[in-house]
Backbone bond lengths (Angstrom), bond angles and torsions (degrees), N, CA, C in turn:
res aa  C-N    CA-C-N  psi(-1)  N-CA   C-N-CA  omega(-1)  CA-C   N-CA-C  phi
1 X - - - 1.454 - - 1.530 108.62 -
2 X 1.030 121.07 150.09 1.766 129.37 175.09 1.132 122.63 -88.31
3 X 1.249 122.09 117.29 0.926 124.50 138.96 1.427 159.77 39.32
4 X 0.925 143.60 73.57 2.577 117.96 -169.10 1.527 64.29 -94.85
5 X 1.311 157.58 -25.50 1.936 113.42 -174.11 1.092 110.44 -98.42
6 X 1.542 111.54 157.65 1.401 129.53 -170.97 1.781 91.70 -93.75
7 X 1.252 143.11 -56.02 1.121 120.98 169.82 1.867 96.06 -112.62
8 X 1.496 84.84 167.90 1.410 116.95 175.45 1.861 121.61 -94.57
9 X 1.590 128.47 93.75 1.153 100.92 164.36 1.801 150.13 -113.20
10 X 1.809 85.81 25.72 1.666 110.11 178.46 1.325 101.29 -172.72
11 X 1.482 102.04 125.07 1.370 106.71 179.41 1.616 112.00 -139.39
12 X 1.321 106.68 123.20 1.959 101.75 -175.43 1.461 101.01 -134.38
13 X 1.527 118.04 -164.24 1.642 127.76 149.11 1.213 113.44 -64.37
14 X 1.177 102.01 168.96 1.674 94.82 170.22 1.956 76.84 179.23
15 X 1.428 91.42 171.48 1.731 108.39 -179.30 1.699 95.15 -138.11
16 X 1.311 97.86 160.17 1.631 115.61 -178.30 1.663 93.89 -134.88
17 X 1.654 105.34 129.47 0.890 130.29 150.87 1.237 136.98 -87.60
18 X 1.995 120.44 70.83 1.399 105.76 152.06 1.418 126.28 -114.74
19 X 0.785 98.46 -117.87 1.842 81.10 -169.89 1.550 127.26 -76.74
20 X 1.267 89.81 10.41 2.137 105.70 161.98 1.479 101.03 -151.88
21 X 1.344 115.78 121.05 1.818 97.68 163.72 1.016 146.30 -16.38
22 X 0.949 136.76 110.42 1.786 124.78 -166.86 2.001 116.43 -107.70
23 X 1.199 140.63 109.93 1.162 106.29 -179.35 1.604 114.14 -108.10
24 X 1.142 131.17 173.21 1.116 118.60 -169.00 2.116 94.69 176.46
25 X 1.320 105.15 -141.14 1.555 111.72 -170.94 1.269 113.62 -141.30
26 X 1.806 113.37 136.35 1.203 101.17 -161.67 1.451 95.66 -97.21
27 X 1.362 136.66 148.97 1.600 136.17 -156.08 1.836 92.48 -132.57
28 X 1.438 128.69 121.81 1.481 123.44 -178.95 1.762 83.22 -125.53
29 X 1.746 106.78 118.26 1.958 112.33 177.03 1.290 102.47 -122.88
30 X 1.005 92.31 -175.16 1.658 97.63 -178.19 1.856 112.01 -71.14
31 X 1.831 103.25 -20.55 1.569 109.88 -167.86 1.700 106.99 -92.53
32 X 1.403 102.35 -8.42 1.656 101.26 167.44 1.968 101.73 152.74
33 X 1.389 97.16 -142.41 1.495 106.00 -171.18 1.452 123.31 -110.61
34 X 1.247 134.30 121.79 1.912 102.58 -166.35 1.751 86.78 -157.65
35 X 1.780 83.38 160.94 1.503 93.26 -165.68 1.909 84.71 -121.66
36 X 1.154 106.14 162.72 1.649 102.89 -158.15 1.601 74.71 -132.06
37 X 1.134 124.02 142.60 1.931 135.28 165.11 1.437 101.41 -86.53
38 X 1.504 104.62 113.05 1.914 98.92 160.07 0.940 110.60 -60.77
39 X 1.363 154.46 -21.40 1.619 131.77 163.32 1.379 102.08 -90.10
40 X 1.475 110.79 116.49 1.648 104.61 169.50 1.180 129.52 -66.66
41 X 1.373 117.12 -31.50 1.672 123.85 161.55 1.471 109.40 -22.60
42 X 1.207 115.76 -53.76 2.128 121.91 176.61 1.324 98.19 -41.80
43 X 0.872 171.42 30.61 1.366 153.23 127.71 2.062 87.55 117.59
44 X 2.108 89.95 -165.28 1.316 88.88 178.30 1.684 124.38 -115.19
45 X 1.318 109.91 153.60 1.535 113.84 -154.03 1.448 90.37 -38.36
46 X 2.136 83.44 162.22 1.019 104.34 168.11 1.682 114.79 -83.89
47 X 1.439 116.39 170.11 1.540 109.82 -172.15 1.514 113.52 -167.43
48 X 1.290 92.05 114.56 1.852 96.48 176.33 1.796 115.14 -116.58
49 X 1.297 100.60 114.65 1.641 82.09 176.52 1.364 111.49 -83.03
50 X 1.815 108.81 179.03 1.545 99.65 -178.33 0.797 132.68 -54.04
51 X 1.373 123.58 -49.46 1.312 143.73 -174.30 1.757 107.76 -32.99
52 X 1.388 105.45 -47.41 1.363 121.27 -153.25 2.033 87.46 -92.74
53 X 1.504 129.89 -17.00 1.505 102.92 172.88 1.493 95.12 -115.95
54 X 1.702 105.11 150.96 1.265 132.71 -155.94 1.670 82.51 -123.59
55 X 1.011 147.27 -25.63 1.803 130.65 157.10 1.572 108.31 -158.60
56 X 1.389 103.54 173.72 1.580 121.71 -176.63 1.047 110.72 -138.42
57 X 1.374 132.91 165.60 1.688 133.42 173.91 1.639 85.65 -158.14
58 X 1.273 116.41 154.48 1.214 140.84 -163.66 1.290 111.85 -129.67
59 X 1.462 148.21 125.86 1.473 131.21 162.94 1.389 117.56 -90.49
60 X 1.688 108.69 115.77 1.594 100.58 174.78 1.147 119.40 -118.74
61 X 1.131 116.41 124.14 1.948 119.10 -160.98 1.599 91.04 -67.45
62 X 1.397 83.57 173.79 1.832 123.11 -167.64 1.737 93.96 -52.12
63 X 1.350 116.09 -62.96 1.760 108.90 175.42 1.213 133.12 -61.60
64 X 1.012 106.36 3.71 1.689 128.51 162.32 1.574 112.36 90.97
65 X 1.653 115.84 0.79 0.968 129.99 169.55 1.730 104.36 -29.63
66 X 1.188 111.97 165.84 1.892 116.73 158.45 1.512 104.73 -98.58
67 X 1.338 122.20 114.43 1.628 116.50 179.46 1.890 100.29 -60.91
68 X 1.300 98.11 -154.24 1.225 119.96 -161.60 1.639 104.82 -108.44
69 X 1.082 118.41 -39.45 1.842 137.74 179.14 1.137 100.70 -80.63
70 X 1.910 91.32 140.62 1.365 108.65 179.70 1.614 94.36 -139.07
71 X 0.768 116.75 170.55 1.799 114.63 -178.29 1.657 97.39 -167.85
C-alpha cells in the first residue's frame, strides 16, 4: 500500500484500537504520522500530519523496549 510520505523516518508494528483491533505498521515521514492496516482490504491508512497533532506519548515497557502504542 502507499504511502502520504515522501520519505520514511521510523517504521515498526503497531495496532489500532477501534472498534476491533486492527494491526498493521506504524509509519513516522516527513508528511506526518500514519498507521498502514496489514490487511489492505480495511480501507486506506489512517493519517495525521503534524500540523494537525498537538502531542504524543509512546508506551515503553520496563526493558526499555519501544511498545507498540502510541496515543
Amino acid at each position: 500500500m502507499a504511502t502520504n510520505n515522501s520519505e520514511i523516518f521510523y517504521e515498526t508494528k503497531g495496532t489500532a484500537y477501534l472498534a476491533v483491533v486492527e494491526n498493521g505498521k506504524i509509519i513516522l515521514g516527513d508528511a506526518g504520522f500514519e498507521f498502514e492496516y496489514k490487511n489492505p482490504r480495511r480501507g486506506q491508512n489512517i493519517f495525521f500530519t503534524w500540523s494537525s497533532i498537538k502531542s504524543a506519548e509512546v508506551d515503553v515497557s520496563i526493558s526499555g523496549k519501544l511498545g507498540q502504542q502510541f496515543f
